[in-house]
Structure formats: C-alpha cells, structure tokens
C-alpha positions as YAML, in Angstrom:
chain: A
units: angstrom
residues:
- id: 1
  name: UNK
  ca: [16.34, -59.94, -17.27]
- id: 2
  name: UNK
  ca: [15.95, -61.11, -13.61]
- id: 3
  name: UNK
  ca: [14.34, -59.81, -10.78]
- id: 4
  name: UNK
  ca: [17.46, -57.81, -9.41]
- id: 5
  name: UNK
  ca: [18.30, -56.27, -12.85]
- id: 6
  name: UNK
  ca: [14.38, -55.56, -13.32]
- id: 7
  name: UNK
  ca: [14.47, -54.03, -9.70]
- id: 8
  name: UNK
  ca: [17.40, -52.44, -10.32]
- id: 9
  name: UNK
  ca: [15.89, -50.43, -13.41]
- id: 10
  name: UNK
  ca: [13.17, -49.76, -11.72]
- id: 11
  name: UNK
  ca: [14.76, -47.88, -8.84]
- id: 12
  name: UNK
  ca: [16.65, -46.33, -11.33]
- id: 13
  name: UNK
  ca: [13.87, -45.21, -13.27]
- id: 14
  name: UNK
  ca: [11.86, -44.31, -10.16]
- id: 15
  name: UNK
  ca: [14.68, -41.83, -9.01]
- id: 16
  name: UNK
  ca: [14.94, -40.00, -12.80]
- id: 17
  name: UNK
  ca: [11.16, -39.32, -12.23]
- id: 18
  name: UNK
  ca: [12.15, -37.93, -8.96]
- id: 19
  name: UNK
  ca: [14.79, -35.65, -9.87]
- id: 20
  name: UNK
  ca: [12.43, -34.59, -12.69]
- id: 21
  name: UNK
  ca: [9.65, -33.53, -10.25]
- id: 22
  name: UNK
  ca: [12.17, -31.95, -8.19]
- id: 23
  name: UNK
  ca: [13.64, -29.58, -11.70]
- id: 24
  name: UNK
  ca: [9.94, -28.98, -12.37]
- id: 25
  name: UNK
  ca: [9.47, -27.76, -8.61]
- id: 26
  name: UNK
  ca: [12.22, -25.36, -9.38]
- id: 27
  name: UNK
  ca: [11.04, -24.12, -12.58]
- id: 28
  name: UNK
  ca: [7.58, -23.50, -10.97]
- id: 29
  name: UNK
  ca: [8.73, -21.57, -8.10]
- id: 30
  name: UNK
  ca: [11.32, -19.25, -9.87]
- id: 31
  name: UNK
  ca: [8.34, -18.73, -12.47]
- id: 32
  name: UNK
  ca: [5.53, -18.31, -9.63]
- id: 33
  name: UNK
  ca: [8.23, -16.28, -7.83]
- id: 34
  name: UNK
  ca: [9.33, -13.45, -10.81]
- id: 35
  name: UNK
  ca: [5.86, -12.95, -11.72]
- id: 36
  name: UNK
  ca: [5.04, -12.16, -8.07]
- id: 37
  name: UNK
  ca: [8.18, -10.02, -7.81]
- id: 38
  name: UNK
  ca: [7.00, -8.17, -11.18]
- id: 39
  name: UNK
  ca: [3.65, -7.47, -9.83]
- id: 40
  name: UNK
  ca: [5.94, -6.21, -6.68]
- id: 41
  name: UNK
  ca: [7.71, -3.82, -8.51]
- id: 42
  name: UNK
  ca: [4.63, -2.55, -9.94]
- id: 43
  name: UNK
  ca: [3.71, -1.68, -5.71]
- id: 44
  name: UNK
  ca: [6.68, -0.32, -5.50]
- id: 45
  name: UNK
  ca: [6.73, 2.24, -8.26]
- id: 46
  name: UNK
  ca: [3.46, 3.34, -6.71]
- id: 47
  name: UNK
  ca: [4.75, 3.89, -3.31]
- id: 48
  name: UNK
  ca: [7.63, 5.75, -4.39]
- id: 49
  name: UNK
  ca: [4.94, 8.44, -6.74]
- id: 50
  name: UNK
  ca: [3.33, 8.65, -3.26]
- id: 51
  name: UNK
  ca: [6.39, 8.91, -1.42]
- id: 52
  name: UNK
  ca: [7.76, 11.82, -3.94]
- id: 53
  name: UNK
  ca: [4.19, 13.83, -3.24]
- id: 54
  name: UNK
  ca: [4.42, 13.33, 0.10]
- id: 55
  name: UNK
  ca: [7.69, 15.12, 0.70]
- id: 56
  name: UNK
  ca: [6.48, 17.84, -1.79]
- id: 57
  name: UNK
  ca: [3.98, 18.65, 0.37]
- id: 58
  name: UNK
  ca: [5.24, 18.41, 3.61]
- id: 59
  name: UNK
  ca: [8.28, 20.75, 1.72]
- id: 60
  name: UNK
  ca: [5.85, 23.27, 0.46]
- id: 61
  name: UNK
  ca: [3.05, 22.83, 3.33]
- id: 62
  name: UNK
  ca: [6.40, 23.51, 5.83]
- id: 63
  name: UNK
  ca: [7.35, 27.22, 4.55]
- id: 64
  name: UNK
  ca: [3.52, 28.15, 4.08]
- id: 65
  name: UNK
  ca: [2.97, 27.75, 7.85]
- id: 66
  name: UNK
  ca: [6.38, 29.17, 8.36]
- id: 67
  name: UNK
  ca: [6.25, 31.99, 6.32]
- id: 68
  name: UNK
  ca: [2.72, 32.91, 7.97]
- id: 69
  name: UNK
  ca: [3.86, 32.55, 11.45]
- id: 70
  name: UNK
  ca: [1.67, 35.75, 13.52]
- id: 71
  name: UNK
  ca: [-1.41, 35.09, 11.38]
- id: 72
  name: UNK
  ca: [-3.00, 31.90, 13.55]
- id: 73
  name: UNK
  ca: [-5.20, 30.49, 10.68]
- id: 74
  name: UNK
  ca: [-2.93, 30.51, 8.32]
- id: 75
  name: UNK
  ca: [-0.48, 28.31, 10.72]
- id: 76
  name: UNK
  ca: [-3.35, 26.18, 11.11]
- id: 77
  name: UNK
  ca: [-4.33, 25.65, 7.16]
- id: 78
  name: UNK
  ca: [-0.38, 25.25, 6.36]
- id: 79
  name: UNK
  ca: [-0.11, 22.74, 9.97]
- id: 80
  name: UNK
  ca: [-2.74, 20.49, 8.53]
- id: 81
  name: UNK
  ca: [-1.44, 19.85, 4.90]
- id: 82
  name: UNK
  ca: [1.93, 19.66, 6.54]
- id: 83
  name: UNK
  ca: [0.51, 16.52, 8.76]
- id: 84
  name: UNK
  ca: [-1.21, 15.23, 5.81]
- id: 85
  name: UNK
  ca: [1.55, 14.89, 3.60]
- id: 86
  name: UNK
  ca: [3.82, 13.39, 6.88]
- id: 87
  name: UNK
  ca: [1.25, 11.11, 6.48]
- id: 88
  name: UNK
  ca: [1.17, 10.10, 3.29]
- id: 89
  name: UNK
  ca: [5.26, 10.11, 3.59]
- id: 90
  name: UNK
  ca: [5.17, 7.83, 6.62]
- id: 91
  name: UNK
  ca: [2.98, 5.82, 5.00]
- id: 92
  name: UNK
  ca: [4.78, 5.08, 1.46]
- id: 93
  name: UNK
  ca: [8.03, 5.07, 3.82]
- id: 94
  name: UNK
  ca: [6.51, 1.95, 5.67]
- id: 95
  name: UNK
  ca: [5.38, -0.09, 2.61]
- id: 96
  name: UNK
  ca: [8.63, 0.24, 0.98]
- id: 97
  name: UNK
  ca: [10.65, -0.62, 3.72]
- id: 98
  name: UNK
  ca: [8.36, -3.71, 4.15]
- id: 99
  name: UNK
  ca: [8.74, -4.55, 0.34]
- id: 100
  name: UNK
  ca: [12.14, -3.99, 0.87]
- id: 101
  name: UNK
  ca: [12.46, -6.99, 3.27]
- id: 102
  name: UNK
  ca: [10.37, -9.80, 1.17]
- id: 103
  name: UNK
  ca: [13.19, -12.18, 1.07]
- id: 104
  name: UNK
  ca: [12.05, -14.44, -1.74]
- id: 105
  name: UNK
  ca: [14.45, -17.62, -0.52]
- id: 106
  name: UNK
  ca: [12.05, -18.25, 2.23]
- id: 107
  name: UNK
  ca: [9.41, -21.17, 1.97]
- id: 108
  name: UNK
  ca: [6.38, -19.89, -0.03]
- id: 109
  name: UNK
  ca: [4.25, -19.75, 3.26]
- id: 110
  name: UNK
  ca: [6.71, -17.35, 4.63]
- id: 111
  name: UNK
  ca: [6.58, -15.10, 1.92]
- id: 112
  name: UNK
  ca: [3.01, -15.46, 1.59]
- id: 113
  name: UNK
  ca: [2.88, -14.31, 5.76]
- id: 114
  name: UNK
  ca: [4.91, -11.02, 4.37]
- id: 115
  name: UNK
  ca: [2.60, -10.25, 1.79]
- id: 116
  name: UNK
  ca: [-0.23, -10.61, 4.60]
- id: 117
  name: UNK
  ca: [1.24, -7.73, 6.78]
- id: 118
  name: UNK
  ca: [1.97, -5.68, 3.90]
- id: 119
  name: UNK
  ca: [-1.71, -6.17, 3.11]
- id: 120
  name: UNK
  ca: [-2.52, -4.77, 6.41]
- id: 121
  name: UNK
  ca: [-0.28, -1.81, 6.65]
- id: 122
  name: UNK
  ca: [-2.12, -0.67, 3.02]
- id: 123
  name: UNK
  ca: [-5.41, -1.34, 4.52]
- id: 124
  name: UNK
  ca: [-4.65, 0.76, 8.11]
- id: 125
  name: UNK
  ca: [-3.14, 3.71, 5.98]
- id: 126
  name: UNK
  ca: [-5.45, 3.76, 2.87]
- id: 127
  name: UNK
  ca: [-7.94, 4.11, 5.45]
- id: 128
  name: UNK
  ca: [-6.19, 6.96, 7.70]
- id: 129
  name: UNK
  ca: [-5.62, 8.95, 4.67]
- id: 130
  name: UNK
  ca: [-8.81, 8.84, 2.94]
- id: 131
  name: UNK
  ca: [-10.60, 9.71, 6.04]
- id: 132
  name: UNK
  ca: [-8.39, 12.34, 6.67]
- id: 133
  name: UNK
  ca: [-8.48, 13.34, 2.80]
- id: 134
  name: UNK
  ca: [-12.12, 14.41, 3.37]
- id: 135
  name: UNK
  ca: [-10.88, 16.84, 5.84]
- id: 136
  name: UNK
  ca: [-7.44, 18.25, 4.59]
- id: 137
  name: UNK
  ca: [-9.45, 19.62, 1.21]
- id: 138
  name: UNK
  ca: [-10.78, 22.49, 3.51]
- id: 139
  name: UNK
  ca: [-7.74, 24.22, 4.41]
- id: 140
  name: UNK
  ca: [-6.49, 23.85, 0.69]
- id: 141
  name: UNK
  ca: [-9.34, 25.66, -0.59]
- id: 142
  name: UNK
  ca: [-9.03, 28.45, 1.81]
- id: 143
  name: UNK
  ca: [-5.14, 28.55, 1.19]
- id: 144
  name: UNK
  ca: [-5.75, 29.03, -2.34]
- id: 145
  name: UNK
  ca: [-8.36, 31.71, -1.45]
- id: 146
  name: UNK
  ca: [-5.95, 33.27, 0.22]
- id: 147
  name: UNK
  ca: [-3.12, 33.21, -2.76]
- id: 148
  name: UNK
  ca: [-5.83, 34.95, -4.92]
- id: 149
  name: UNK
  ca: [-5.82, 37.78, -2.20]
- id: 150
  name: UNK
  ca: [-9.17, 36.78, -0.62]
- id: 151
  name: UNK
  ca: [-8.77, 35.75, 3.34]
- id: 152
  name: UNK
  ca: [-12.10, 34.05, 4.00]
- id: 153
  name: UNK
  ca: [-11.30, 34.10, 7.48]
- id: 154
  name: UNK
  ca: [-11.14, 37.70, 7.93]
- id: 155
  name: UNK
  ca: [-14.38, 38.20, 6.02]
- id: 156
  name: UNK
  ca: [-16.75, 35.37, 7.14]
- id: 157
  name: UNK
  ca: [-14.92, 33.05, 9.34]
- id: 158
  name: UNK
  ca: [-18.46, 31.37, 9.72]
- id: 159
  name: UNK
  ca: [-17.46, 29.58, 6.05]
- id: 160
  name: UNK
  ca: [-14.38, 28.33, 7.27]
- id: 161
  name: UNK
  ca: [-16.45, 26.71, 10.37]
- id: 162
  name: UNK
  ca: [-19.17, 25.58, 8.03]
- id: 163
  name: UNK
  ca: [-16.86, 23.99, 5.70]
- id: 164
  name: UNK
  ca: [-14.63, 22.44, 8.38]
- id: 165
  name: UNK
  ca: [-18.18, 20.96, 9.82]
- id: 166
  name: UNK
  ca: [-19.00, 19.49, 6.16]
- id: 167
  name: UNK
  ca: [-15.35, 17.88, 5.89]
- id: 168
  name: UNK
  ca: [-15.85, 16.06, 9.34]
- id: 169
  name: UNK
  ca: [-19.45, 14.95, 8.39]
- id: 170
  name: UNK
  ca: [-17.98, 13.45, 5.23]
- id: 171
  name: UNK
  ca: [-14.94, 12.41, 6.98]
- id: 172
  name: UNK
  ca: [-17.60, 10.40, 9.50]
- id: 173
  name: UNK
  ca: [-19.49, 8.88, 6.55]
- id: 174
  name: UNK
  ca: [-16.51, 7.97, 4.74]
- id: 175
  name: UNK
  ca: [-15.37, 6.40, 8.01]
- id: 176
  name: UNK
  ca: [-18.86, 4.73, 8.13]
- id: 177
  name: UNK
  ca: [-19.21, 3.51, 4.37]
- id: 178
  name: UNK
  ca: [-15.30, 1.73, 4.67]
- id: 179
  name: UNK
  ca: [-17.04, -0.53, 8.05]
- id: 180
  name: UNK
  ca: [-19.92, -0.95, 6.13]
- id: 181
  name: UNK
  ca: [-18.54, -2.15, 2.61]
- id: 182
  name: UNK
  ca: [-15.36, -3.46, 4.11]
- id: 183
  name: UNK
  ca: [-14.47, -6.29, 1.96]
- id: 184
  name: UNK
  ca: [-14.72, -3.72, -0.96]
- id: 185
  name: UNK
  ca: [-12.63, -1.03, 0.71]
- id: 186
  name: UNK
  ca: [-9.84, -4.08, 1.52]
- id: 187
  name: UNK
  ca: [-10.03, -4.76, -1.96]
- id: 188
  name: UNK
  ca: [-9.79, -2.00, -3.28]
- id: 189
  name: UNK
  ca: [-6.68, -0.66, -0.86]
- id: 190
  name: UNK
  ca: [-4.69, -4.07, -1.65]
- id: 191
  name: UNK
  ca: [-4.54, -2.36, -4.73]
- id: 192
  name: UNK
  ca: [-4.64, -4.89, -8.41]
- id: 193
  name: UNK
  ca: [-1.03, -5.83, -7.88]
- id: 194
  name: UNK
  ca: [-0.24, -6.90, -4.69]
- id: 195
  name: UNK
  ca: [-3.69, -9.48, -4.90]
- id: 196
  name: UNK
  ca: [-2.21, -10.29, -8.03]
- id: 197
  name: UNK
  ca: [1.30, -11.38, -6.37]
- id: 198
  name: UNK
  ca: [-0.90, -12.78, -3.70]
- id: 199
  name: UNK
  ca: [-2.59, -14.98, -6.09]
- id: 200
  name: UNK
  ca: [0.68, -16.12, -7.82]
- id: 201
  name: UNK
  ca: [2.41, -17.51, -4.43]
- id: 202
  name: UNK
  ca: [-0.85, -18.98, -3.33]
- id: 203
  name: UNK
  ca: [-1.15, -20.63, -6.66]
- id: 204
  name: UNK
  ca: [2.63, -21.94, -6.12]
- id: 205
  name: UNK
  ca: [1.73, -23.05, -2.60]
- id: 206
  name: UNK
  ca: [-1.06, -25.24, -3.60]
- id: 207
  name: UNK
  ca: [1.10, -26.91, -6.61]
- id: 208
  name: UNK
  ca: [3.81, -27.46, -3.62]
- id: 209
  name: UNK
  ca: [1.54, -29.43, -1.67]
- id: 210
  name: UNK
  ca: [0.41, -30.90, -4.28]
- id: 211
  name: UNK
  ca: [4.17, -32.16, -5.02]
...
C-alpha cells in the first residue's frame, strides 16, 4: 500500500468515526431530551390538579360571596377565597402555558434558558401563595362556622380580628423564613421534577461540549 492509498483509508476511516460521533450525538440528545420531557409531563400533571382546584374554588368561592351579597363579612370571607383560588388559577394557567412553549428542537442552551424562567415563575408564585395561604385559612374557618349556623362575627367579631392578626403575623414570618432559608424554599418550589429535567439537559449540554 502507498502513501495515497494509506492516506486515502485513513480519511476514510477518520470520517466513519465522525459520522459515528455524530449518530451517538443524536442518540444522546433524543435520550437526554425524552427523559427531560417525561419529568415534564410529570410538572404538568401537577399544574393541571392545581389548575382543576383553582377553578373549583374560584366556582364555589364566586356564589358564596354572591349568594351573601347585604351581609358585608360574608362578601369579604367569600371575596378572599375567591382571589385565592384566581390565584392559584393564574398561576397553574402561567406554568402550563410556559410548558406549553418548550420547543425541544432548539439548541440545548435554549431549552435549558426556558426551563430557567419556568423556574422563576414557580418560585414568584409558590411564594405568593404560601404567604397568602397563611392568611386565606381565616376566612375558611369562619365560613365553615358559619355553615354550622354559628356567625362568629355577630357574636365576637373581636375573634375574627384576632385571628385575622395571627394569619398576618404568620403570613410575615412565613414571608421572613422563605428570605432567610431561600435556597431551601427555591428548592423546594422547583419542585423534584423540573430539577430533575434540569439536570438531564445540563448533563446533555456538558456531553455536547464535550463532543
């Protein structure tokens, strides 16, 4: 063999393990891809339970208030678990609309930038609604009083104030605790799934630069 042939077969042999990286690449990213997509779905389905409460609430919380219109603090106890289940409507509304457009044919880093602003719209609302969880409880206790015939307002509307004043002091710690512990809160509001499609694509990102 001379030196053309021998060049020859080595250019030849040179572009096979070329083409090979290249099928591998593929293989990697449609694999690093569905299993980020699974863990997706999994965010998804969890949205959509949140979504489905959400509208329950803001179905049921609606005729309370209605139905009570002349009786001011019963408007107001219906008027706040109405707002609180806009919110958690709006919220789950957002996330899957933002899931929604992932488009998975982008570069890596692009998707990976998506994930990152889905990351921080579960952050801003986890922490809306929790904080305003710690408030919201107060009018549902006193609407279920009121279902069981008792009207705490009528009777010792200093409860309702004192209880309203606990809810915000909690509300305020709460509020507090989430600045303090803030990696853990963040953690904990990605939820296991998304870091776990985070951790996929970032995975495939470093094995593309490492290509």
């Amino acid at each position: 063999m001379d030196m053309h042939e021998l060049e020859r077969a080595w250019n030849g042999l040179d572009q096979k393990l070329e083409r090979q990286d290249r099928r591998l690449q593929q293989i990697q990213r449609r694999h690093g891809i569905k299993a980020a997509r699974a863990r997706l779905r999994l965010v998804s389905l969890g949205q959509i339970v949140q979504l489905v409460v959400g509208i329950l609430i803001v179905l049921w919380a609606g005729s309370y208030w209605f139905d009570h219109l002349g009786r001011t603090h019963l408007v107001v106890y219906g008027v706040a678990i109405h707002l609180y289940g806009l919110g958690l409507l709006i919220a789950s509304a957002l996330q899957l609309a933002r899931l929604a457009r992932v488009d998975y044919r982008k570069p890596v880093l692009e998707v990976q930038r998506q994930l990152m602003a889905l990351r921080r719209l579960r952050i801003g609302s986890d922490r809306i609604l929790t904080i305003a969880g710690f408030v919201v409880w107060v009018p549902i206790i006193f609407v279920a009083a009121n279902a069981v015939g008792l009207d705490v307002w009528q009777v010792r509307p200093a409860a309702v104030l004192g209880n309203l004043a606990a809810g915000l002091g909690l509300a305020a710690l709460v509020a507090w605790l989430m600045h303090r512990f803030r990696d853990t809160f963040e953690r904990d509001a990605t939820g296991r799934s998304l870091r776990e499609a985070e951790a996929e694509l970032a995975e495939l990102a470093q094995s593309e630069r490492r290509g």
